[in-house]
C-alpha positions in Angstrom: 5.1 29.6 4.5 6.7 28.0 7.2 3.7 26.7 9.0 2.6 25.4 5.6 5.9 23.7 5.3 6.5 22.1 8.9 2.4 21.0 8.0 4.1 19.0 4.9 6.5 17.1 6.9 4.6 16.5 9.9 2.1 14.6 7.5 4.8 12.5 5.7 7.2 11.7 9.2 5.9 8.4 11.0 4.9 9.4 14.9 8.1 10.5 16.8 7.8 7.6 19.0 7.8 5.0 15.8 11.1 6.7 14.6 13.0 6.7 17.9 11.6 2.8 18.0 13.0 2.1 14.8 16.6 3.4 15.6 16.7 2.1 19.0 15.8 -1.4 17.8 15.8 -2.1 14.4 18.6 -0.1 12.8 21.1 0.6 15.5 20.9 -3.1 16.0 21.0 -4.4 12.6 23.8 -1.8 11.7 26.0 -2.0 15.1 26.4 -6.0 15.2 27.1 -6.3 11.2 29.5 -3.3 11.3 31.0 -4.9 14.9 31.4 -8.3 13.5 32.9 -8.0 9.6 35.3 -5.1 11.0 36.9 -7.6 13.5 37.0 -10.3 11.0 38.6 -8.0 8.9 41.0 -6.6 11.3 41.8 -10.7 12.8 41.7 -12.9 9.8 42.8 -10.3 7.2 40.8 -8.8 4.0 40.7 -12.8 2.7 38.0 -14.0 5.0 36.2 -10.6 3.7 33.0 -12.6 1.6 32.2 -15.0 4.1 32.5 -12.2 6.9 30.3 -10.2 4.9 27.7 -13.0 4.6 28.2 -14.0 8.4 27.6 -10.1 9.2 24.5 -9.4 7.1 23.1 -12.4 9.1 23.7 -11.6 12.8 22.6 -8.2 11.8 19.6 -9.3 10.6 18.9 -11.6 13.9 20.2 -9.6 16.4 17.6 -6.4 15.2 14.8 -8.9 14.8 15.7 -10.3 18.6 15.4 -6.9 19.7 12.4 -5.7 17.1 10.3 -8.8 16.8 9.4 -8.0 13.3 9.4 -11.7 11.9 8.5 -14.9 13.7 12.1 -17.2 14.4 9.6 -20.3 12.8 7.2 -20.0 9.7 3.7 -19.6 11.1 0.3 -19.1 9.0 1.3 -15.7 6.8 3.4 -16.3 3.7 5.9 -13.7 4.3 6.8 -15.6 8.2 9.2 -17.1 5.6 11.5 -14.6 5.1 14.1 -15.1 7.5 15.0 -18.7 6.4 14.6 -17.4 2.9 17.0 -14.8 3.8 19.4 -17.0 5.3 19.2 -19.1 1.7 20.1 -16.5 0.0 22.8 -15.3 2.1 24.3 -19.2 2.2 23.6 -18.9 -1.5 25.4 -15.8 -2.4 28.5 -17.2 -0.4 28.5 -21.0 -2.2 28.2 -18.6 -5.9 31.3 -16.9 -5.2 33.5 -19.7 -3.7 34.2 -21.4 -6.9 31.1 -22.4 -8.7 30.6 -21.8 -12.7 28.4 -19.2 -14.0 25.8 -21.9 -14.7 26.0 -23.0 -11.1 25.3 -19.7 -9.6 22.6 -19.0 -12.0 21.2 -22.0 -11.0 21.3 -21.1 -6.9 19.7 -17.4 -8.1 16.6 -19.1 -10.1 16.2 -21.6 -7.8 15.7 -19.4 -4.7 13.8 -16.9 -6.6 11.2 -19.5 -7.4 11.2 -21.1 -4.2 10.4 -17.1 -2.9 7.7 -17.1 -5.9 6.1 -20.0 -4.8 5.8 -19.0 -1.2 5.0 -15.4 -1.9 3.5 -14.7 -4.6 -0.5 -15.1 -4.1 -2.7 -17.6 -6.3 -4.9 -14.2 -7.7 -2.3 -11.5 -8.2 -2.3 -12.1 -12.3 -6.0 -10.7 -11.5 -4.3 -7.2 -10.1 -2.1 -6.5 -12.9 -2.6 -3.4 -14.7 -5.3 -3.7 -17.0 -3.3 -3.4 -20.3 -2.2 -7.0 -19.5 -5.3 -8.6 -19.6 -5.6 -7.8 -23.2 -3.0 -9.3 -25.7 -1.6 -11.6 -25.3 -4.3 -13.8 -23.5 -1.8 -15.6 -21.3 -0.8 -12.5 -19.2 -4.2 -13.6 -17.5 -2.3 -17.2 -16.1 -0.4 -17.1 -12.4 2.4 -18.6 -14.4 3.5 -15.2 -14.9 3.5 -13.1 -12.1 5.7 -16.1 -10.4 8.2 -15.9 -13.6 8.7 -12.2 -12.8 9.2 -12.4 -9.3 11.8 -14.8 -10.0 13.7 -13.0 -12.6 13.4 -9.9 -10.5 15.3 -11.6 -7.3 17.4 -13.1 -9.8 18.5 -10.5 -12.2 18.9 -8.4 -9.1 20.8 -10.5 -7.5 23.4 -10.9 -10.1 23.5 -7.4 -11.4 24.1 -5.9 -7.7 26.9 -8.9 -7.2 28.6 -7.7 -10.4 28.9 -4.3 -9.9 30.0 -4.6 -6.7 32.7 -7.4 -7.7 33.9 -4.8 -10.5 34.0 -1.9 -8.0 35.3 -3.7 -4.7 34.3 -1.1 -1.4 31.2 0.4 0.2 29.5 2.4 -2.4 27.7 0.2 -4.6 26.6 -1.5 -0.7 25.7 2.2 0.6 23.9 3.4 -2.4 21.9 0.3 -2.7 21.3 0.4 1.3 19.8 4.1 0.7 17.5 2.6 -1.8 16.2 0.0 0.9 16.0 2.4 3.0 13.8 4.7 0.7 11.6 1.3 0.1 11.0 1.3 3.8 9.5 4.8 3.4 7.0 3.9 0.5 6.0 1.0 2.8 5.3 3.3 5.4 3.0 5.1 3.2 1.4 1.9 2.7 0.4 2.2 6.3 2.7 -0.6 7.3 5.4 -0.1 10.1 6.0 -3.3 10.3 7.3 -3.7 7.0 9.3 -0.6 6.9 11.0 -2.1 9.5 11.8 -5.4 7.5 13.3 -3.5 4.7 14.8 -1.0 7.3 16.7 -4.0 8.9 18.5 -5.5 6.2 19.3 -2.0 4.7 20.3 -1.1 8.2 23.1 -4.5 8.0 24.0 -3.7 4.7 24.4 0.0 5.6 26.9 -1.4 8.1 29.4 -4.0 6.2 29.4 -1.2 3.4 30.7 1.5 6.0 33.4 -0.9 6.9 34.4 -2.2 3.0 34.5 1.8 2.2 37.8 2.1 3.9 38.6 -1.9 3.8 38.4 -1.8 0.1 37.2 -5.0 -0.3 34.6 -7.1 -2.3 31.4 -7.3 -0.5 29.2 -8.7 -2.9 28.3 -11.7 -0.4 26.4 -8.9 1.6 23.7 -8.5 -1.3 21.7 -11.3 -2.1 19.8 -11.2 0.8 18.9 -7.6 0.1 17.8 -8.4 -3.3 15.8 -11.0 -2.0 14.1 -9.2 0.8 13.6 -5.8 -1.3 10.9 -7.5 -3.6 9.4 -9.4 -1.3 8.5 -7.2 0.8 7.1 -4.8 -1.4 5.0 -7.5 -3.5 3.6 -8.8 0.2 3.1 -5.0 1.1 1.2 -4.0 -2.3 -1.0 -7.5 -2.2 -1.8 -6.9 2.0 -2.0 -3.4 2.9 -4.8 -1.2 2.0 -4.4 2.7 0.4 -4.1 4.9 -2.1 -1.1 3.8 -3.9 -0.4 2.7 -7.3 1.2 -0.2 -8.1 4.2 1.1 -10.1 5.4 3.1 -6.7 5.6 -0.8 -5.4 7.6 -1.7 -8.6 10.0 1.4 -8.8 10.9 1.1 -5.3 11.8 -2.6 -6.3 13.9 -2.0 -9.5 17.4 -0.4 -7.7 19.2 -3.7 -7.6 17.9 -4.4 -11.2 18.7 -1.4 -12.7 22.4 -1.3 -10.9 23.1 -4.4 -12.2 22.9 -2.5 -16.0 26.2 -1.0 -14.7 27.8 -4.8 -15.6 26.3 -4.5 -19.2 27.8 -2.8 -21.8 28.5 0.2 -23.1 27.6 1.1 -19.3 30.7 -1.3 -18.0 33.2 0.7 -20.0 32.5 3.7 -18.2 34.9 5.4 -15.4 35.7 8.0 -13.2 33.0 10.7 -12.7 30.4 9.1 -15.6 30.6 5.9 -13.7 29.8 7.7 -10.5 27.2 9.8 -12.1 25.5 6.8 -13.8 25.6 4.6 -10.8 23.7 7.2 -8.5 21.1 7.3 -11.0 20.7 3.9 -12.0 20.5 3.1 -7.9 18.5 5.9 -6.6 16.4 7.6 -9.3 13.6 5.0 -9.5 13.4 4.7 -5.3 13.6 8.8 -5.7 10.5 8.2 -7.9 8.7 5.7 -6.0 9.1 8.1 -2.9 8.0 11.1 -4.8 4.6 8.9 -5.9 3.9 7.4 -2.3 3.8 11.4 -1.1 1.9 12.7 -3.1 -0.8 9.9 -3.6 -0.7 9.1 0.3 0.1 10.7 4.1 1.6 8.9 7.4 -2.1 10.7 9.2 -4.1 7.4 9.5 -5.2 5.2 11.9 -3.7 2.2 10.1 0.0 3.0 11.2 
């Protein structure tokens, strides 16, 4: 039993060399440097400078593991997803100009308008022609591009908001660290999509976030600057991984493992808002890591980490 066991995991664990590659310079960077920087800003300028630290932090974390990782070009170059960093950086500058004063219709406005910039860049001219095919029947105009570009914008969007709100409403590192986990759990699907390289771009901002949560867990401060980029990044890598690697996995692993900052952000909504204590807890776990548990749970069983495309 054993044998058959340690058989299991060896197929579903990346090669030992890839893991101790990913820690040495795409985690431990991303996680040391954003955990480093928003402590001392915490610990110099006080718990008041907390959302812009958070923002600042999320963004040398992600450039310090990509210095050392090399996972996205500094400049756009030829492949859509080269964009990412300064789409990252966006939403990060973004997220920070939302919460320093502007109206609700002002910050919507920031979230739609990013997401739609990301659509435009991302999303390819023929995915409407990959979408299950229960949408090509009625109604006809599932078949236009129009709509594969309005759901990846509402999906940056509403996550954006939703992961912002919950963790305004419960200031700390939880909502950060659960949501982190789920990133981190997208990173694994990706890597049964035969893609280290873009485990390692989910890995790094989960890795940052993972880091400024750590620190806001005992701070007790608001961190929700730290999360756009996150819900940014999450379904873009995901949609560029589904539409550019090749395998055996089907498409709703790509959109479970995209839905934690969506589904999180039900936590704002009523009757979910008025809950406390343990029920808040309880539903919060689940909301934020049922679906990636899900995605996971589809990638291993429709695909191994034993091919030649890693």
């Amino acid at each position: 039993m054993w044998s058959e066991w340690r058989a299991t995991i060896f197929r579903h664990t990346p090669p030992t060399e890839e893991l101790l590659g990913a820690g040495q310079y795409a985690i431990a960077p991303a996680a040391g440097s954003a955990l480093v920087l928003f402590a001392l800003a915490l610990l110099i300028l006080g718990k008041r400078v907390a959302l812009p630290a958070a923002a600042l932090a999320m963004v040398v974390g992600f450039g310090v593991a990509n210095y050392f990782r090399r996972v996205f070009p500094w400049w756009p170059s030829g492949a859509s997803w080269h964009w990412l960093p300064l789409l990252f950086l966006l939403a990060q500058i973004d997220g920070l100009l939302g919460q320093s004063g502007t109206p609700g219709w002002g910050r919507w406005r920031l979230r739609l308008g990013l997401g739609l910039v990301a659509a435009l860049v991302l999303v390819p001219a023929d995915l409407h022609h990959k979408w299950p095919a229960v949408m090509a029947g009625w109604p006809y105009p599932f078949h236009a591009r129009a709509w594969p570009l309005v759901a990846f914008t509402l999906a940056v969007a509403l996550g954006w908001a939703g992961s912002e709100a919950v963790t305004r409403q419960s200031p700390g590192g939880t909502v950060g660290i659960g949501l982190a986990l789920a990133v981190f759990g997208a990173g694994f699907v990706m890597a049964h999509a035969h893609s280290a390289r873009f485990a390692d771009a989910l890995s790094i901002p989960a890795a940052a976030l993972l880091g400024v949560s750590l620190v806001a867990l005992f701070a007790k401060v608001d961190v929700g600057t730290a999360v756009p980029g996150v819900a940014l990044m999450l379904p873009s890598i995901l949609l560029v991984g589904f539409y550019e690697t090749f395998n055996d996995l089907p498409w709703y692993a790509f959109l479970l493992a995209g839905l934690p900052p969506v589904t999180v952000g039900l936590l704002a909504l009523p009757p979910l808002s008025r809950l406390t204590g343990f029920g808040r807890s309880l539903a919060f776990w689940a909301l934020c890591l049922g679906p990636t548990v899900a995605a996971v749970v589809i990638a291993v069983r429709a695909e191994t980490l034993l091919s030649e495309e890693w």
